[in-house]
N, C-alpha and C positions, 0 to 999 in steps of 0.2 A: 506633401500632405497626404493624408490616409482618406482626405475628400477626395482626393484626383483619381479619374478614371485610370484603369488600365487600357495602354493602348497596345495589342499583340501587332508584331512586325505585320508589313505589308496588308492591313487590310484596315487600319483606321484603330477607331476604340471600339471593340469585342460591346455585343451586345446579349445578356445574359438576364438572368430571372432576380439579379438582388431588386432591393428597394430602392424605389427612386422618387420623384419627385411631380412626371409627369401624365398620373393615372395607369399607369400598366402598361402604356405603349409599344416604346422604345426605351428599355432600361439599360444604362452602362452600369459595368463591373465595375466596383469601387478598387481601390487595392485596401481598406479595411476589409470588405468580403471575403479577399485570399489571404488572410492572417490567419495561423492556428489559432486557437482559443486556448487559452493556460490551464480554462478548468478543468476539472477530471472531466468526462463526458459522464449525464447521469447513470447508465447501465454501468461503466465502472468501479460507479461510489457503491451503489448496489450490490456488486462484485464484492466489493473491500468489507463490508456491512455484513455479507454470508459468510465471507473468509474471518473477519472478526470474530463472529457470533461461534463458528467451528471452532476454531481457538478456546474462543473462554470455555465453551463446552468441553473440551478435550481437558484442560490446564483444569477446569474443577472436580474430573471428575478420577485424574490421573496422578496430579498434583499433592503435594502436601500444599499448606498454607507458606512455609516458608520459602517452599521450590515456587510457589506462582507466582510472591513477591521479589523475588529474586529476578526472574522472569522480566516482569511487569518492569522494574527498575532499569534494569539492563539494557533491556531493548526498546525503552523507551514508551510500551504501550500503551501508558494512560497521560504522559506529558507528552511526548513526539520525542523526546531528547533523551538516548541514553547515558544512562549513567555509570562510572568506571565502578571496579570493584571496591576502591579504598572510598566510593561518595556514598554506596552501600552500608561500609562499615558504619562511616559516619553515622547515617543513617537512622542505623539502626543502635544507635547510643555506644559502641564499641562492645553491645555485649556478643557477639560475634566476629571471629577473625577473616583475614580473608579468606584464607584455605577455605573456611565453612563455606563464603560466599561461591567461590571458583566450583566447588564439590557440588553444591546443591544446584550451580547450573546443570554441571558436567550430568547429574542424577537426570533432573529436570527433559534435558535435550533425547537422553536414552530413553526414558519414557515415552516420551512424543514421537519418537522416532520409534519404538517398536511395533513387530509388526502384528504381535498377539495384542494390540492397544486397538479399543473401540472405534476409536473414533482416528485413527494411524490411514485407513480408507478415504474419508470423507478429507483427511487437510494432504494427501497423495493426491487428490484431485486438482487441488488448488495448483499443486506444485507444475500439474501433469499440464494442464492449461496454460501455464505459462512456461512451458518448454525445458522444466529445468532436468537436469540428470540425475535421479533418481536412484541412491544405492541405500545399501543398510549397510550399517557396520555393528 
């Protein structure tokens, strides 16, 4: 049970600072206490919130309207679920083929990715924080 203390070898059950039951005294570590928590931690969401808000900044102001849709579609950014290129076409009533779709990513990504691009600094941040390897092409 995730009620039952932890007991560390040789010294009985570990007495530590969780919540318990009898004023503050003597409190045992639950083993619910040492379980990750699944949520993001709030700093973060906060994180994801900045890095978002850089994004639509960058995509509105870099973007055509059909390269941000594209975008948006793709990679899922306003459902969580990308979508392939031919659920695109659908989409977008067949008046568009895929090539358009494929192209206006392939546009889209060179934009964002440039380095004469305003805002190419501020989402190089996000990247750089999170340790990724950084080239241009």
């Amino acid at each position: 049970s995730v009620d039952a203390p932890v007991i560390s070898p040789g010294s009985g059950s570990y007495k530590g600072s969780a919540a318990g039951g009898d004023g503050g005294n003597s409190q045992e570590l639950l083993i619910l206490d040492t379980l990750k928590c699944a949520e993001p931690k709030p700093e973060d969401q906060v994180e994801i919130s900045f890095l978002r808000q850089c994004l639509e900044n960058a995509m509105a102001s870099e973007l055509t309207p059909f390269e941000r849709d594209v975008l948006r579609l793709r990679l899922g950014l306003d459902s969580g679920t990308g979508k392939t290129v031919r659920e695109i076409v659908e989409i977008c009533g067949g008046g568009v083929t895929m090539s358009d779709v494929r192209s206006a990513e392939r546009r889209a990504f060179k934009k964002l990715r440039s380095p004469t691009s305003v805002h190419t600094h501020n989402l190089l941040a996000y990247l750089d924080l999170a340790g990724a390897d950084i080239t241009f092409r």
